[in-house]
C-alpha positions as CSV (number, residue, x, y, z in Angstrom):
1,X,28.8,6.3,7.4
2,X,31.3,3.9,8.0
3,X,32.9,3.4,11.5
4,X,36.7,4.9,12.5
5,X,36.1,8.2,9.9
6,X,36.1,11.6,11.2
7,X,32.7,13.5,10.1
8,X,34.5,16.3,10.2
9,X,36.6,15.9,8.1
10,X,34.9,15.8,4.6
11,X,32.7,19.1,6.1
12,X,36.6,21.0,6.3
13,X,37.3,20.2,2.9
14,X,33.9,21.1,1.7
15,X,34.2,24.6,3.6
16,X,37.3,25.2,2.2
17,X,36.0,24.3,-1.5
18,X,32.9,26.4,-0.4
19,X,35.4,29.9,0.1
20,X,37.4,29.2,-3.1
21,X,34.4,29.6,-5.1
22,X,32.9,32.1,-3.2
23,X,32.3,35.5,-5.3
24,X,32.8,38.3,-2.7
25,X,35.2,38.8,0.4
26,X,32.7,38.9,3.1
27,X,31.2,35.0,2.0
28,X,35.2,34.4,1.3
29,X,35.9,35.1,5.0
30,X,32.7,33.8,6.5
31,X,33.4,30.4,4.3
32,X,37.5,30.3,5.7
33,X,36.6,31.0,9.3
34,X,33.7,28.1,9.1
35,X,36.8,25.8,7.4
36,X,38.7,26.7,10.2
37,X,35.8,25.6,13.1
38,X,35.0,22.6,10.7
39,X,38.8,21.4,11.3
40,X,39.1,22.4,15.0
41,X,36.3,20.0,15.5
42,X,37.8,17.1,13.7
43,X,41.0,17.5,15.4
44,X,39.0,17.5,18.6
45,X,38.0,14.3,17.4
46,X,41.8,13.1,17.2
47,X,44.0,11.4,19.6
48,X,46.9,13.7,19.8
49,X,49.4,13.0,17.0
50,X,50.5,13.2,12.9
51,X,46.9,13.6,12.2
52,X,45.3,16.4,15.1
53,X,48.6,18.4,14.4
54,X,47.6,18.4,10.6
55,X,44.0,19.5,11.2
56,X,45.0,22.1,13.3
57,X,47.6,23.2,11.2
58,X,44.8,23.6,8.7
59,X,42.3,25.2,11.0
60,X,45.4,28.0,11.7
61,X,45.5,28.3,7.9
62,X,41.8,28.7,7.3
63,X,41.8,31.4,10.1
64,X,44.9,33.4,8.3
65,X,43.1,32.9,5.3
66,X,40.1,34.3,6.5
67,X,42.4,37.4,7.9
68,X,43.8,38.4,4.7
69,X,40.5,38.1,3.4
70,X,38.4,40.7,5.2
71,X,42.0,42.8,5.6
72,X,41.3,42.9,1.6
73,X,38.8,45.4,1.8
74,X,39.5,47.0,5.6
75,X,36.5,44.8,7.3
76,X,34.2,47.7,6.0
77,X,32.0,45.3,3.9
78,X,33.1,46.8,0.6
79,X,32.6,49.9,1.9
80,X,35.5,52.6,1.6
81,X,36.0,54.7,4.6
82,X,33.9,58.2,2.2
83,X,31.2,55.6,1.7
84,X,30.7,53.8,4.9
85,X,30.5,57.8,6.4
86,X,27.7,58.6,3.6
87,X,25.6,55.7,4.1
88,X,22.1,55.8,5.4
89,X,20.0,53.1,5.7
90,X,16.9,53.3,3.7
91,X,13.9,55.2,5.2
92,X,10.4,52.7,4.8
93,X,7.4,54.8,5.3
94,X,4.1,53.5,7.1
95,X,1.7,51.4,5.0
96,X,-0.7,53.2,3.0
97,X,-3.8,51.4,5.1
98,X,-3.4,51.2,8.8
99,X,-6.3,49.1,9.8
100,X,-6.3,46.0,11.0
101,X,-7.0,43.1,8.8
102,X,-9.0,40.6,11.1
């Protein structure tokens, strides 16, 4: 790592890359909204000027992003409204031996 660079920086772009790609909503949003951290931290990093503005301009982006993202499918998890009401979480029975293995 070379002196004067923001770490930061590289991690954004990499987040961002990272939700692009991403196959579902829900790692679409989580992917934006760790973009969005990734750039609040480099502009922490940043005097205030050209560049902080920018990577909080992106960071405000990512976040909007990430909105849009889970408004897609209602923040239900792909669930629709019927389906999240009909959902029951499997039942796991006891195992078949109950004693104690030591």
């Amino acid at each position: 790592m070379s002196f004067g660079k923001n770490p930061y920086v590289p991690k954004a772009q990499a987040a961002e890359q990272k939700a692009a790609d991403a196959a579902d909503t829900g790692a679409r949003t989580r992917a934006y909204r760790d973009a969005a951290h990734q750039w609040d931290r480099a502009a922490e990093r940043e005097t205030p000027g050209k560049r902080r503005s920018e990577y909080e301009e992106h960071a405000t982006r990512n976040r909007e992003l990430a909105d849009s993202a889970d408004g897609a499918n209602g923040g239900t998890n792909g669930l629709s409204a019927g389906d999240e009401a009909a959902f029951e979480p499997p039942v796991t029975s006891a195992p078949a031996n109950k004693g104690f293995l030591n």
